[in-house]
C-alpha positions, 0 to 999 in steps of 0.5 A: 488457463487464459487470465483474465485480467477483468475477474475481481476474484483472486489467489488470496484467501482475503486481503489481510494475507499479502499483509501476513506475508509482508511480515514474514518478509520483513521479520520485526526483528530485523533492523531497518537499514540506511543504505540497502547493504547486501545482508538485507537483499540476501534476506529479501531473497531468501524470503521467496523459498518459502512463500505460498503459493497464493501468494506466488500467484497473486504476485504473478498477476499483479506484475503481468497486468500493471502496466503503464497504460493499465495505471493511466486508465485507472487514474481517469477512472478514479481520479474524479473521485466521483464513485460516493462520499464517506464519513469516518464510520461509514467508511469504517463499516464499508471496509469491513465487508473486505472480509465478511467471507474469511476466517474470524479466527485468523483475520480482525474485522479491519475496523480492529486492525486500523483502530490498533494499528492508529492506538499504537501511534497514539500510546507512542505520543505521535502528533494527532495527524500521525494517529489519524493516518494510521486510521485511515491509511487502508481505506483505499482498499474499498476499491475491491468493493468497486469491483477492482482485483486483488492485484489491482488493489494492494500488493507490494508497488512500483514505477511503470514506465521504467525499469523493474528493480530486482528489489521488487518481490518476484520481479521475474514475473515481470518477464510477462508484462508486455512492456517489458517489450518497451525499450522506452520503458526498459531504461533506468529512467524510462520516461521519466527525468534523473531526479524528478521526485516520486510526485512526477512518477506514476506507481502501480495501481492500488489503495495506497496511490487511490487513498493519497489522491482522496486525502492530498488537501487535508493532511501534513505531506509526512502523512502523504508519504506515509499514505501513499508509498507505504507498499513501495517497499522497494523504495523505503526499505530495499532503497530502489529507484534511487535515480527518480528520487528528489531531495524531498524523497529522501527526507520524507521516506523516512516518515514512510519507514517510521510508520511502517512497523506500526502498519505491520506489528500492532496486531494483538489479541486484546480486541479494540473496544470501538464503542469507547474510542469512537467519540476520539476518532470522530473528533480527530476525523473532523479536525482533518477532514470535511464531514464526507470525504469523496472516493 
Protein backbone atom coordinates (compact mmCIF):
# COMPACT_ATOMS: atom_id res chain seq x y z
CA UNK A 1 0.00 0.00 0.00
CA UNK A 2 1.38 3.88 -1.17
CA UNK A 3 0.69 6.47 1.86
CA UNK A 4 -0.67 8.95 1.11
CA UNK A 5 0.32 11.41 3.19
CA UNK A 6 -2.42 14.22 2.13
CA UNK A 7 -5.39 11.71 3.66
CA UNK A 8 -7.01 13.27 6.99
CA UNK A 9 -8.07 9.80 7.63
CA UNK A 10 -6.17 7.53 10.13
CA UNK A 11 -5.17 4.50 12.13
CA UNK A 12 -6.87 5.71 15.44
CA UNK A 13 -10.29 5.20 16.34
CA UNK A 14 -10.66 8.99 17.63
CA UNK A 15 -7.82 11.40 18.95
CA UNK A 16 -8.61 10.65 22.65
CA UNK A 17 -6.71 6.94 21.85
CA UNK A 18 -2.89 8.19 21.70
CA UNK A 19 -3.98 10.16 25.07
CA UNK A 20 -5.18 6.38 26.18
CA UNK A 21 -1.96 5.12 25.40
CA UNK A 22 0.22 8.02 26.98
CA UNK A 23 -1.20 6.67 30.17
CA UNK A 24 -0.45 3.36 29.47
CA UNK A 25 2.91 4.51 28.65
CA UNK A 26 3.34 6.64 31.78
CA UNK A 27 1.47 4.63 34.62
CA UNK A 28 0.25 7.20 37.27
CA UNK A 29 2.01 5.64 39.59
CA UNK A 30 5.43 5.73 38.32
CA UNK A 31 7.17 8.52 39.95
CA UNK A 32 8.57 11.16 37.83
CA UNK A 33 12.27 11.21 37.70
CA UNK A 34 14.92 14.10 37.70
CA UNK A 35 17.77 12.74 35.95
CA UNK A 36 16.52 10.15 33.11
CA UNK A 37 17.88 6.99 35.30
CA UNK A 38 18.02 3.89 33.49
CA UNK A 39 14.85 1.88 35.39
CA UNK A 40 12.82 4.84 33.47
CA UNK A 41 14.12 4.06 29.91
CA UNK A 42 13.89 0.08 30.67
CA UNK A 43 10.13 1.13 31.31
CA UNK A 44 9.81 3.13 28.17
CA UNK A 45 10.93 0.41 26.46
CA UNK A 46 9.09 -2.24 27.77
CA UNK A 47 5.81 -0.17 27.09
CA UNK A 48 6.32 -0.97 22.99
CA UNK A 49 5.38 -5.26 23.60
CA UNK A 50 2.06 -4.38 24.12
CA UNK A 51 0.99 -1.25 22.47
CA UNK A 52 -2.15 -1.48 19.50
CA UNK A 53 -1.41 -1.66 16.74
CA UNK A 54 -3.25 1.36 15.69
CA UNK A 55 -1.62 3.10 17.65
CA UNK A 56 1.81 1.40 16.04
CA UNK A 57 0.70 2.47 12.73
CA UNK A 58 -0.13 6.03 13.68
CA UNK A 59 3.39 6.41 15.13
CA UNK A 60 4.53 5.08 11.65
CA UNK A 61 3.05 8.05 9.93
CA UNK A 62 3.90 10.58 11.92
CA UNK A 63 7.85 9.51 11.92
CA UNK A 64 7.88 9.12 8.04
CA UNK A 65 6.28 12.23 7.04
CA UNK A 66 7.29 15.06 9.80
CA UNK A 67 10.07 16.05 8.18
CA UNK A 68 11.75 19.53 8.25
CA UNK A 69 10.52 20.74 5.06
CA UNK A 70 6.77 19.26 6.04
CA UNK A 71 7.27 21.44 9.69
CA UNK A 72 8.15 24.81 7.46
CA UNK A 73 5.19 24.58 4.98
CA UNK A 74 2.97 24.21 8.13
CA UNK A 75 4.16 27.10 9.58
CA UNK A 76 3.38 29.36 6.64
CA UNK A 77 0.22 27.86 6.46
CA UNK A 78 -0.85 28.36 9.79
CA UNK A 79 1.35 30.71 11.37
CA UNK A 80 -0.87 33.64 9.80
CA UNK A 81 -3.07 32.71 11.99
CA UNK A 82 -5.89 33.80 9.46
CA UNK A 83 -8.08 30.25 9.19
CA UNK A 84 -11.44 32.03 11.92
CA UNK A 85 -11.77 33.59 14.96
CA UNK A 86 -13.07 31.92 18.03
CA UNK A 87 -14.27 32.74 21.44
CA UNK A 88 -14.11 30.41 24.31
CA UNK A 89 -17.40 28.68 23.65
CA UNK A 90 -17.49 28.52 20.12
CA UNK A 91 -14.07 27.05 20.48
CA UNK A 92 -15.50 24.71 22.88
CA UNK A 93 -18.51 23.31 20.67
CA UNK A 94 -15.91 23.59 17.66
CA UNK A 95 -13.65 21.11 19.10
CA UNK A 96 -16.20 18.79 20.22
CA UNK A 97 -16.96 17.71 16.89
CA UNK A 98 -13.34 15.80 16.86
CA UNK A 99 -15.60 13.34 18.21
CA UNK A 100 -18.95 13.09 16.89
CA UNK A 101 -18.12 9.89 15.24
CA UNK A 102 -16.75 7.85 18.32
CA UNK A 103 -17.90 5.59 20.99
CA UNK A 104 -19.89 7.83 23.78
CA UNK A 105 -19.18 5.08 26.27
CA UNK A 106 -15.47 5.16 25.79
CA UNK A 107 -14.66 8.62 24.91
CA UNK A 108 -16.11 12.47 27.14
CA UNK A 109 -17.29 15.27 24.47
CA UNK A 110 -13.91 16.94 25.10
CA UNK A 111 -15.74 20.19 26.33
CA UNK A 112 -15.81 17.49 29.82
CA UNK A 113 -12.13 16.32 29.48
CA UNK A 114 -10.76 20.18 29.13
CA UNK A 115 -13.39 21.31 31.90
CA UNK A 116 -12.00 18.28 34.06
CA UNK A 117 -8.54 18.44 33.17
CA UNK A 118 -9.03 22.67 34.08
CA UNK A 119 -11.44 21.63 37.60
CA UNK A 120 -8.71 19.56 38.79
CA UNK A 121 -6.01 22.75 38.69
CA UNK A 122 -8.59 24.82 40.20
CA UNK A 123 -9.40 22.35 43.37
CA UNK A 124 -5.44 22.14 43.68
CA UNK A 125 -5.45 26.01 44.52
CA UNK A 126 -3.08 26.89 41.30
CA UNK A 127 -3.03 30.51 39.79
CA UNK A 128 -6.20 31.42 37.31
CA UNK A 129 -3.56 31.14 34.37
CA UNK A 130 -2.74 27.53 35.50
CA UNK A 131 -6.78 27.01 35.40
CA UNK A 132 -7.15 28.41 31.98
CA UNK A 133 -4.24 26.50 30.30
CA UNK A 134 -5.77 23.47 31.43
CA UNK A 135 -8.90 24.62 29.51
CA UNK A 136 -7.48 25.78 26.61
CA UNK A 137 -4.28 23.37 26.35
CA UNK A 138 -6.05 20.97 23.54
CA UNK A 139 -7.65 23.54 21.39
CA UNK A 140 -5.10 23.27 18.55
CA UNK A 141 -6.66 19.89 17.99
CA UNK A 142 -9.16 22.05 15.47
CA UNK A 143 -6.48 21.48 13.11
CA UNK A 144 -8.17 18.13 12.35
CA UNK A 145 -11.21 20.13 11.33
CA UNK A 146 -9.02 22.19 8.89
CA UNK A 147 -8.43 19.08 7.21
CA UNK A 148 -5.04 18.37 8.70
CA UNK A 149 -4.07 14.10 9.52
CA UNK A 150 -3.80 12.51 12.71
CA UNK A 151 -0.15 12.31 12.66
CA UNK A 152 -0.25 16.00 11.81
CA UNK A 153 -1.83 16.93 14.68
CA UNK A 154 -1.00 15.13 17.80
CA UNK A 155 1.19 12.28 18.84
CA UNK A 156 4.06 12.39 20.90
CA UNK A 157 6.68 15.76 19.45
CA UNK A 158 10.21 16.09 18.31
CA UNK A 159 13.21 18.45 16.80
CA UNK A 160 13.49 17.80 13.09
CA UNK A 161 16.36 19.31 11.60
CA UNK A 162 18.52 17.07 14.19
CA UNK A 163 18.99 13.68 15.20
CA UNK A 164 16.30 11.47 16.40
CA UNK A 165 16.66 10.34 20.25
CA UNK A 166 15.79 6.79 20.69
CA UNK A 167 13.81 8.19 23.81
CA UNK A 168 11.25 9.02 21.09
CA UNK A 169 8.21 6.36 21.30
CA UNK A 170 9.02 4.19 18.04
CA UNK A 171 12.19 5.89 16.72
CA UNK A 172 12.98 3.10 14.51
CA UNK A 173 10.45 4.29 12.38
CA UNK A 174 12.15 7.19 11.47
CA UNK A 175 14.32 4.88 9.50
CA UNK A 176 11.57 5.96 6.64
CA UNK A 177 11.73 9.51 6.93
CA UNK A 178 13.88 10.83 4.30
CA UNK A 179 15.79 13.01 6.19
CA UNK A 180 17.42 10.44 7.81
CA UNK A 181 19.10 10.65 4.60
CA UNK A 182 20.32 14.13 5.51
CA UNK A 183 23.73 14.03 7.21
CA UNK A 184 23.31 17.87 7.97
CA UNK A 185 20.35 16.67 9.96
CA UNK A 186 21.62 13.54 11.46
CA UNK A 187 24.19 15.19 14.00
CA UNK A 188 23.60 15.75 17.63
CA UNK A 189 22.95 19.15 16.82
CA UNK A 190 21.76 19.28 13.45
CA UNK A 191 21.14 22.68 12.30
CA UNK A 192 20.81 24.08 15.18
CA UNK A 193 23.46 25.76 17.67
CA UNK A 194 24.77 23.42 21.64
CA UNK A 195 22.57 25.64 23.94
CA UNK A 196 20.27 27.53 21.65
CA UNK A 197 17.06 26.97 23.75
CA UNK A 198 13.66 25.13 22.61
CA UNK A 199 12.51 28.89 21.23
CA UNK A 200 15.19 28.42 18.40
CA UNK A 201 14.37 24.58 17.39
CA UNK A 202 11.52 23.75 15.23
CA UNK A 203 9.23 20.60 16.62
CA UNK A 204 7.13 18.48 14.85
CA UNK A 205 4.02 19.60 13.48
CA UNK A 206 0.95 19.31 15.69
CA UNK A 207 -1.66 21.15 18.25
CA UNK A 208 0.53 21.95 20.97
CA UNK A 209 3.30 24.13 18.73
CA UNK A 210 -0.17 25.61 16.48
CA UNK A 211 -1.93 26.51 20.07
CA UNK A 212 1.31 28.25 21.71
CA UNK A 213 1.52 30.62 18.45
CA UNK A 214 -2.26 31.57 19.02
CA UNK A 215 -1.86 32.20 22.61
CA UNK A 216 2.26 33.69 22.78
CA UNK A 217 0.89 37.45 23.66
CA UNK A 218 -1.53 36.74 26.23
CA UNK A 219 -0.25 34.09 28.85
CA UNK A 220 2.64 33.88 31.58
CA UNK A 221 5.59 31.65 29.53
CA UNK A 222 4.91 28.87 32.40
CA UNK A 223 1.68 28.29 30.33
CA UNK A 224 3.75 28.64 27.32
CA UNK A 225 5.72 25.78 28.16
CA UNK A 226 3.08 24.03 29.34
CA UNK A 227 1.10 24.60 25.96
CA UNK A 228 3.62 24.23 23.83
CA UNK A 229 5.86 20.98 24.84
CA UNK A 230 3.38 19.10 26.85
CA UNK A 231 3.95 15.94 23.82
CA UNK A 232 7.56 16.45 23.98
CA UNK A 233 7.75 13.73 26.29
CA UNK A 234 11.16 12.85 25.18
CA UNK A 235 12.17 15.97 26.75
CA UNK A 236 10.30 16.52 29.86
CA UNK A 237 10.06 13.22 31.17
CA UNK A 238 13.06 10.82 29.09
CA UNK A 239 15.35 14.03 29.36
CA UNK A 240 16.39 13.97 25.53
CA UNK A 241 17.91 16.75 23.70
CA UNK A 242 19.64 18.07 26.28
CA UNK A 243 22.24 19.64 24.06
CA UNK A 244 19.73 22.10 22.29
CA UNK A 245 18.18 23.20 25.98
CA UNK A 246 19.12 26.73 27.58
CA UNK A 247 18.92 27.52 31.19
CA UNK A 248 15.32 28.64 30.41
CA UNK A 249 14.37 25.05 29.39
CA UNK A 250 15.57 23.54 32.32
CA UNK A 251 13.65 25.96 34.55
CA UNK A 252 10.54 26.11 32.71
CA UNK A 253 10.16 22.25 31.92
CA UNK A 254 9.05 21.70 35.04
CA UNK A 255 6.16 23.49 34.64
CA UNK A 256 5.49 21.14 31.67
CA UNK A 257 6.05 18.16 34.26
CA UNK A 258 3.77 19.89 36.82
CA UNK A 259 1.12 20.06 34.51
CA UNK A 260 1.23 16.85 32.59
CA UNK A 261 -0.44 14.24 35.34
CA UNK A 262 -3.50 16.64 35.12
CA UNK A 263 -3.50 16.54 31.39
CA UNK A 264 -3.37 12.75 31.73
CA UNK A 265 -5.13 11.37 35.11
CA UNK A 266 -8.12 13.84 35.68
CA UNK A 267 -10.60 11.93 33.62
CA UNK A 268 -13.62 10.85 35.93
CA UNK A 269 -16.94 9.27 35.71
CA UNK A 270 -18.67 12.42 37.62
CA UNK A 271 -19.43 14.29 34.38
CA UNK A 272 -18.70 18.41 34.53
CA UNK A 273 -21.85 20.07 35.11
CA UNK A 274 -21.13 23.03 31.97
CA UNK A 275 -24.12 24.65 32.54
CA UNK A 276 -22.71 25.99 36.39
CA UNK A 277 -19.15 26.63 35.23
CA UNK A 278 -19.61 28.16 32.29
CA UNK A 279 -20.19 31.78 33.93
CA UNK A 280 -16.39 30.87 35.44
CA UNK A 281 -14.73 30.17 32.48
CA UNK A 282 -15.82 33.01 30.37
CA UNK A 283 -14.85 35.27 33.03
CA UNK A 284 -11.15 33.63 33.64
CA UNK A 285 -11.19 33.70 29.36
CA UNK A 286 -11.91 37.46 29.31
CA UNK A 287 -8.91 38.35 31.77
CA UNK A 288 -6.50 36.57 29.50
CA UNK A 289 -7.76 36.63 26.04
CA UNK A 290 -9.34 39.29 23.40
CA UNK A 291 -12.98 38.49 23.05
CA UNK A 292 -11.89 36.19 19.64
CA UNK A 293 -8.81 34.58 19.70
CA UNK A 294 -7.47 34.15 15.99
CA UNK A 295 -6.45 30.50 14.43
Amino acid sequence: MIDDPNSNSGPLHDLEQWEDDLRRRYPENIQQLTDGSEKQVEQFRDYAAAVKPEVREFYRLNHRFQTLEFVRQKRQDYLSLNKRKMGLWDGLEFLNTLIDDSDPDTSLPQIEHLLQTAEAIRRDGHPRWFVLTGLIHDFGKVLCLFGEPQWAVVGDTFPVGCRYSDKVVFSEFFADNPDSQVPEYQTELGIYEAGCGLDHVLMSWGHDEYMYHVVKDFLPLEALYMIRYHSFYAAHREFAYQPLWNEQDRHYLRYVRQFNPYDLYTKAAVRPNIHELRSYYEDLWTEFFPDQLAF
